[in-house]
C-alpha positions as YAML, in Angstrom:
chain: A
units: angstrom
residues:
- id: 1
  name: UNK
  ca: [16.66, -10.85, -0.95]
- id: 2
  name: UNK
  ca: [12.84, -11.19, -0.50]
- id: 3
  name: UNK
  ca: [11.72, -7.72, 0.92]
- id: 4
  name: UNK
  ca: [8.32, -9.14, 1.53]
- id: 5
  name: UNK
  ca: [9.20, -11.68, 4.13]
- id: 6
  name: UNK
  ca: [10.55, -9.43, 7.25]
- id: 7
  name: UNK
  ca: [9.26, -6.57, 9.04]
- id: 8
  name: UNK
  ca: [11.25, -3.52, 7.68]
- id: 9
  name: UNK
  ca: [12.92, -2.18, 11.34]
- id: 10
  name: UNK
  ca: [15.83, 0.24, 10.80]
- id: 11
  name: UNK
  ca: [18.14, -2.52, 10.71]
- id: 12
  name: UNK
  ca: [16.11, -4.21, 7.83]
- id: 13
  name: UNK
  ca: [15.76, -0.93, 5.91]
- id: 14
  name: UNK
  ca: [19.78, -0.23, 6.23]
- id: 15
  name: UNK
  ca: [20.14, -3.28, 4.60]
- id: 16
  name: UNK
  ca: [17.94, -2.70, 1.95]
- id: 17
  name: UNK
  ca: [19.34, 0.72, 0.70]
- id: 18
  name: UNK
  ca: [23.17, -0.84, 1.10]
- id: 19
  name: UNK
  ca: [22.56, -4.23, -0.71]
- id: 20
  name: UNK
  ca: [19.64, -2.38, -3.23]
- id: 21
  name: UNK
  ca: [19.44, 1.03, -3.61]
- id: 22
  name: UNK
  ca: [23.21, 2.11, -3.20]
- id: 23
  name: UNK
  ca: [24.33, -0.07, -6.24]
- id: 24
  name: UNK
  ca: [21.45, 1.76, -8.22]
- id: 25
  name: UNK
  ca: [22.38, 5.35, -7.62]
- id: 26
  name: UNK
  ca: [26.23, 4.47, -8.24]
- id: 27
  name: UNK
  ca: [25.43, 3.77, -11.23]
- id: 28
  name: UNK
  ca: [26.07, 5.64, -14.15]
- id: 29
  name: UNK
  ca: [22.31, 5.51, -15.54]
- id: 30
  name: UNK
  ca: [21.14, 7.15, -11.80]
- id: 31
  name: UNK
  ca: [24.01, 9.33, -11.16]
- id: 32
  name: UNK
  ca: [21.54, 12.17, -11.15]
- id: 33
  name: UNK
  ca: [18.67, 10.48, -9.42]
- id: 34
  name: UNK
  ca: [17.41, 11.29, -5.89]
- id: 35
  name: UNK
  ca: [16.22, 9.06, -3.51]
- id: 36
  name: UNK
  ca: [13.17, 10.03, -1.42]
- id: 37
  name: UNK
  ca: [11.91, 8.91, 1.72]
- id: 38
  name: UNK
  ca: [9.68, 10.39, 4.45]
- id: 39
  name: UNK
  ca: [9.90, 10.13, 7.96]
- id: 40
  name: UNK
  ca: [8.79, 6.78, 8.76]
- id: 41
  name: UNK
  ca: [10.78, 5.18, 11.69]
- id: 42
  name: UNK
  ca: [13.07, 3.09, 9.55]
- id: 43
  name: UNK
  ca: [13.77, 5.73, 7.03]
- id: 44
  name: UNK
  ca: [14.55, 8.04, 10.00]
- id: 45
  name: UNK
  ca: [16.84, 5.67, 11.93]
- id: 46
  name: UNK
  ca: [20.41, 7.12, 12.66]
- id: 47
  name: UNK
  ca: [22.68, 4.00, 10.64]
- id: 48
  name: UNK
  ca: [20.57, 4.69, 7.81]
- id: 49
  name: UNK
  ca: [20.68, 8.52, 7.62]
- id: 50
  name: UNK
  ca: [24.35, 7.91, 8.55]
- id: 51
  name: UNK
  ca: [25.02, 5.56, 5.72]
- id: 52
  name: UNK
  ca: [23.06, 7.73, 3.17]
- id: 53
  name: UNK
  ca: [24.84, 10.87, 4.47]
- id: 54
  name: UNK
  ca: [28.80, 8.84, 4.09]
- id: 55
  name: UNK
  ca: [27.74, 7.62, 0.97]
- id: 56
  name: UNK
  ca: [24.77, 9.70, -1.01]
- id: 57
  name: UNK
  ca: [25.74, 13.27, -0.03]
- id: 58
  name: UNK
  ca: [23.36, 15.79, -1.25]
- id: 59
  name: UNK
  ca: [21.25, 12.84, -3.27]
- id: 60
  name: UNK
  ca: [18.87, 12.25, -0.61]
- id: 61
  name: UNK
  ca: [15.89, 13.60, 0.67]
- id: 62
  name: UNK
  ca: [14.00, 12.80, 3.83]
- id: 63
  name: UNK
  ca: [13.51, 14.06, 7.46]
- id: 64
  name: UNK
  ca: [16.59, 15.65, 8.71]
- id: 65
  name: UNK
  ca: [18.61, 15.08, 5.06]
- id: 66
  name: UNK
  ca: [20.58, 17.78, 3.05]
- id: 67
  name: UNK
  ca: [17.57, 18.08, 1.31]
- id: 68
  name: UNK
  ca: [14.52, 18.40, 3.81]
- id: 69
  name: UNK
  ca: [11.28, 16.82, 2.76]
- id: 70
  name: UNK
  ca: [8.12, 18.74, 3.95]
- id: 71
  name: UNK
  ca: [6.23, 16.86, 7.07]
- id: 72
  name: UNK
  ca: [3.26, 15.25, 6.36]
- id: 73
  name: UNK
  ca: [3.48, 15.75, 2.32]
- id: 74
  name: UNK
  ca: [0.90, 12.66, 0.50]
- id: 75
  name: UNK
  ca: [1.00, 15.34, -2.19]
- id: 76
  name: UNK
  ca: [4.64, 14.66, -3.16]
- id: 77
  name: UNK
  ca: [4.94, 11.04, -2.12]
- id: 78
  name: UNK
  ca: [4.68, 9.06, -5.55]
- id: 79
  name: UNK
  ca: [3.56, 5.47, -3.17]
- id: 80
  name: UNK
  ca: [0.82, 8.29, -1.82]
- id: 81
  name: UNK
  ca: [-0.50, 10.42, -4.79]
- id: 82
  name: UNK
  ca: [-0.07, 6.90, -7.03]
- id: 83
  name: UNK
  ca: [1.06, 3.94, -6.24]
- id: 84
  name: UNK
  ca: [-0.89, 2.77, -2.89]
- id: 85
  name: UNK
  ca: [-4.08, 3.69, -5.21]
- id: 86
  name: UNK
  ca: [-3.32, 1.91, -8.29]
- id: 87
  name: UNK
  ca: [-1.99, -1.52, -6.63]
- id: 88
  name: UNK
  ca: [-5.25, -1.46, -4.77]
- id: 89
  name: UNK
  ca: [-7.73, -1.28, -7.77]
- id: 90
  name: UNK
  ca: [-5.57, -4.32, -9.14]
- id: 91
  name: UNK
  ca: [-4.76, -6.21, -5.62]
- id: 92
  name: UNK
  ca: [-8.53, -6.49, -4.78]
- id: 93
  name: UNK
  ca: [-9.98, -7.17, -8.38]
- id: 94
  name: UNK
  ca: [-7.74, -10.11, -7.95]
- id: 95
  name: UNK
  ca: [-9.42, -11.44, -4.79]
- id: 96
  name: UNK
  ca: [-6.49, -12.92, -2.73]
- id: 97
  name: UNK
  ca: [-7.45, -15.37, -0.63]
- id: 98
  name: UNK
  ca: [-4.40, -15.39, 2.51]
- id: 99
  name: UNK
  ca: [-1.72, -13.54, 3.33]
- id: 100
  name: UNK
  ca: [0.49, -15.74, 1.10]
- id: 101
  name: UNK
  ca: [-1.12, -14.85, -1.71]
- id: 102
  name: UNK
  ca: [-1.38, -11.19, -0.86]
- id: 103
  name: UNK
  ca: [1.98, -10.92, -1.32]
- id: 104
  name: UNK
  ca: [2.62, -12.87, -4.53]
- id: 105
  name: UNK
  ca: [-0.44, -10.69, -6.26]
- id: 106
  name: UNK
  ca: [1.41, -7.70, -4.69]
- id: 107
  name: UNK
  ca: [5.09, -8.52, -6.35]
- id: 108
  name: UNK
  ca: [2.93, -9.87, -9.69]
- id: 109
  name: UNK
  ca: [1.24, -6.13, -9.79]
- id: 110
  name: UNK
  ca: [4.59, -4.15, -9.09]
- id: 111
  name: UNK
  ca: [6.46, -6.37, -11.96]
- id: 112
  name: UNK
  ca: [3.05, -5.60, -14.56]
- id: 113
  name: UNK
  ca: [3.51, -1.90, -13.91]
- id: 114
  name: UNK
  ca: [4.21, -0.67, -17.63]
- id: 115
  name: UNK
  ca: [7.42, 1.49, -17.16]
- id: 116
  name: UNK
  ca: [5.58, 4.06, -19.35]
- id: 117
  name: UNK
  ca: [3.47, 4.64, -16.14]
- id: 118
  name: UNK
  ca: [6.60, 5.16, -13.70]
- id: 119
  name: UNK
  ca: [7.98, 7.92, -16.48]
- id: 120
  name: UNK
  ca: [4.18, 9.87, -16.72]
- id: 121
  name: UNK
  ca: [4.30, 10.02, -12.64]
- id: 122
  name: UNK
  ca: [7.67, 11.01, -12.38]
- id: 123
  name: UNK
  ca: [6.93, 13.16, -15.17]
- id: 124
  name: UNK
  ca: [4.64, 14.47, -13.21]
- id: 125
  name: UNK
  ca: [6.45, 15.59, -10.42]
- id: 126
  name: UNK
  ca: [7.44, 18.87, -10.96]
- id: 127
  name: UNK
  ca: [4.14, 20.17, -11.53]
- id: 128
  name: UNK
  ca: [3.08, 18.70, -8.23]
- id: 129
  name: UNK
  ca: [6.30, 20.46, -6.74]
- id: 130
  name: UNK
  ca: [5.28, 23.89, -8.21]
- id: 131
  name: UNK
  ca: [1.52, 22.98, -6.78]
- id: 132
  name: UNK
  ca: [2.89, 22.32, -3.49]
- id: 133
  name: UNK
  ca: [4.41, 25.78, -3.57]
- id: 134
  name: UNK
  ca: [1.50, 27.99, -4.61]
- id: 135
  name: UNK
  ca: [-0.21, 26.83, -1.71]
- id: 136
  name: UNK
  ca: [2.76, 27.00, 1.03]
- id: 137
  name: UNK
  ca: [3.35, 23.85, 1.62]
- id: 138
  name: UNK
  ca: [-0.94, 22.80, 2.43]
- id: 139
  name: UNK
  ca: [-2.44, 19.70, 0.98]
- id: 140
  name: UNK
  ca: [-3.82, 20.45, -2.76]
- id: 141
  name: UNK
  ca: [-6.20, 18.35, -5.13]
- id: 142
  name: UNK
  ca: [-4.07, 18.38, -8.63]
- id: 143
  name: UNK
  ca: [-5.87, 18.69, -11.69]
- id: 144
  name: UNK
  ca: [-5.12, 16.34, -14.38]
...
């Protein structure tokens, strides 16, 4: 399944956490894993947050989940606080030159990502978390 080549609707996105992400968390390595979304449209859609409540319980977190995720929060969002920053730096010092090759640079960058780097940001998290609380839930600048 290439993600990359549809518009991610509800529909798309149910499909995409039943055929990708469910197999993932059932398995034994991620039986204690999370999965996190905000409250874009697709995440938010009522098969998906059906299908997640059926079949992840208490292991997600989102808008309107067991486990409510705070509107508006860039400061918790790994894809805000790293990702979306990091692919950028590498995306444009690559210079793609259509939308075609937007997309291959794109899935090249996310593949290069050292896994090293996905453990220090989710290492990362809880301090963010405890950041988030000293200053009730407002935006903060965290200090490396």
């Amino acid at each position: 399944m290439r993600i990359l080549d549809e518009t991610v609707n509800g529909d798309r996105y149910s499909d995409i956490v039943r055929q990708i992400v469910l197999p993932v968390m059932q398995s034994a390595e991620h039986e204690q894993c999370l999965i996190q979304q905000d409250g874009a449209p697709p995440h938010y859609a009522i098969a998906v947050r059906e299908f997640l409540y059926d079949y992840l319980q208490n292991r997600w977190v989102g808008r309107r989940s067991p486990i409510e995720w705070p509107a508006r929060s860039p400061d918790l969002t790994a894809c805000d606080y790293w990702l979306w920053g990091y692919l950028k730096e590498k995306i444009y010092a690559r210079k793609p030159q259509d939308v075609n090759m937007l997309k291959l640079v794109i899935e090249e960058e996310i593949r290069a990502i050292p896994l090293n780097m996905y453990h220090n940001v989710m290492n990362d998290f809880p301090k963010r978390c405890h950041l988030c609380l000293d200053v009730n839930g407002k935006q903060f600048e965290a200090i490396k």
